[in-house]
Residue, then its C-alpha position, 0 to 999 in steps of 0.5 A: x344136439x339141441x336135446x342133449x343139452x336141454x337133458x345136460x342143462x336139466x341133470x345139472x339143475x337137478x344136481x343143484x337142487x339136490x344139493x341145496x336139499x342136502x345142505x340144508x338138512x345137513x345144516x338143520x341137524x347140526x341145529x337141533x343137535x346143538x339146539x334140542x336139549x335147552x327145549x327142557x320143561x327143567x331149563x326155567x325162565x332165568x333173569x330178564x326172563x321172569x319180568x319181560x314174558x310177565x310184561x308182555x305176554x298180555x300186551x294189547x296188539x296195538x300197545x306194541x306199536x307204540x314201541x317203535x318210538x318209546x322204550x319197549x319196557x315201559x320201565x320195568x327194571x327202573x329205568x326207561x331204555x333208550x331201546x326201540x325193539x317192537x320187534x323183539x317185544x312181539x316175540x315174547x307176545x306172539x310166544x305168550x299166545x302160541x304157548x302161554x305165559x309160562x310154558x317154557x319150552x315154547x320160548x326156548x323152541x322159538x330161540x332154536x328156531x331162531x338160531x336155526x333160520x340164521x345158520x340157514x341164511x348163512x348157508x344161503x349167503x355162501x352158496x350165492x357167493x361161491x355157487x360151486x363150492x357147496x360142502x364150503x357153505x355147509x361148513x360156514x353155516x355149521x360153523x355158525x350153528x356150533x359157535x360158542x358165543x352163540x349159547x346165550x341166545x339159544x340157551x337163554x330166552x332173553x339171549x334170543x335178541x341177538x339171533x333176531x338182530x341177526x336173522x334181520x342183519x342176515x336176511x338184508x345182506x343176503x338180499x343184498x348180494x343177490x340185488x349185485x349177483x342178478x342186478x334187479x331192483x326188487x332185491x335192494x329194496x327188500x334189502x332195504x326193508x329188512x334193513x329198517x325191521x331190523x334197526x326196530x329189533x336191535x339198534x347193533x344193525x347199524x353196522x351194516x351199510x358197513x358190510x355192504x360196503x366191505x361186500x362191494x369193495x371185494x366182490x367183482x361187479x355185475x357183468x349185467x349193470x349197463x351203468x358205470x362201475x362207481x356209479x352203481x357201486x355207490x348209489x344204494x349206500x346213500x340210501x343205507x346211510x340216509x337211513x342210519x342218519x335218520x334213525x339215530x336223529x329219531x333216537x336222539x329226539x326220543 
């Protein structure tokens, strides 16, 4: 009997496995599908393109950590920014290393691969909360993959800001349904770090202890959290806000 159900557990588990393989390819296609044809030598820098790869494809490494508390391009466009985006400013110069500063191409493939690593989050985030819904979380992250607000941050490589602000967002409250799924620690503070890069990458993700927030109010509680369900609910948003706070009063003092 016993070894009977070890073989259930290990087909069922295997079962699993097979299907997040296949959901992720079916995912991935759906990408490059969408994706492939902007990584063009024809589709050209356009816009904003032109003065930031310019800007920043020969930046010093240690230039970039200045941006954390000043505006990422030094002025470029006439005016100082009031943007902190070190994050996004390493992008173009890790491309400019990868690529040079005027292989095009390479920019575009770095805004697919973007784009890309979100629909998978998206997929990610689905499956852990409705786990025996897997052609669901195909269909979310294909969804996501083929949305028309989406052609400016793959088709245009300056666009590429929003799918960096999005892979933090993403990233962070993926961690943090899995810190409320298994209830270990170790989740919400990755929630919490990623949740710092990202305010670095686009100021936006300040909206998002209001989605954890939105998250907790509809999700069931942890059957495994020994604490009160108010109490543990609400802790980990103190620390979301306190860090929104403090990253707007840094901003203001700049």
């Amino acid at each position: 009997g016993a070894l009977e159900l070890a073989g259930d557990h290990g087909v069922a588990a295997s079962s699993t496995t097979l299907t997040a393989w296949w959901s992720c390819a079916a995912v991935v296609i759906v990408c490059l599908a969408v994706g492939l044809p902007t990584v063009r030598s024809d589709n050209y820098f356009l816009g904003d393109d032109f003065g930031l790869v310019q800007h920043l494809h020969d930046l010093p490494a240690e230039r970039l950590l200045t941006y954390f508390v000043s505006d990422w391009t030094e002025g470029i466009y006439g005016d100082q920014l009031d943007e902190l985006r070190p994050f996004l400013a390493f992008t173009y110069w890790f491309d400019a290393r990868l690529f040079g500063a005027i292989n095009v191409s390479g920019y575009h493939a770095t805004n697919l691969v973007l784009h890309l690593l979100n629909a998978l989050l998206v997929l990610a985030i689905a499956r852990s909360i409705a786990p025996g819904e897997p052609a669901f979380a195909v269909l979310a992250a294909s969804l996501f993959a083929l949305m028309p607000s989406h052609a400016e941050p793959v088709g245009w490589i300056s666009g590429r800001v929003d799918s960096l602000a999005a892979l933090f967002y993403l990233g962070a409250f993926l961690c943090f349904v899995r810190f409320r799924l298994v209830n270990r620690q170790a989740w919400l503070w990755a929630t919490l770090l990623i949740f710092i890069g990202g305010l670095f990458a686009k100021q936006t993700i300040v909206t998002f202890p209001l989605l954890i927030l939105a998250f907790d109010l509809i999700a069931p509680a942890s059957p495994d959290s020994a604490r009160p369900r108010s109490f543990a609910r609400l802790w980990p948003h103190v620390l979301f806000v306190v860090l929104v706070v403090s990253y707007l009063a840094l901003r203001y003092t700049l």
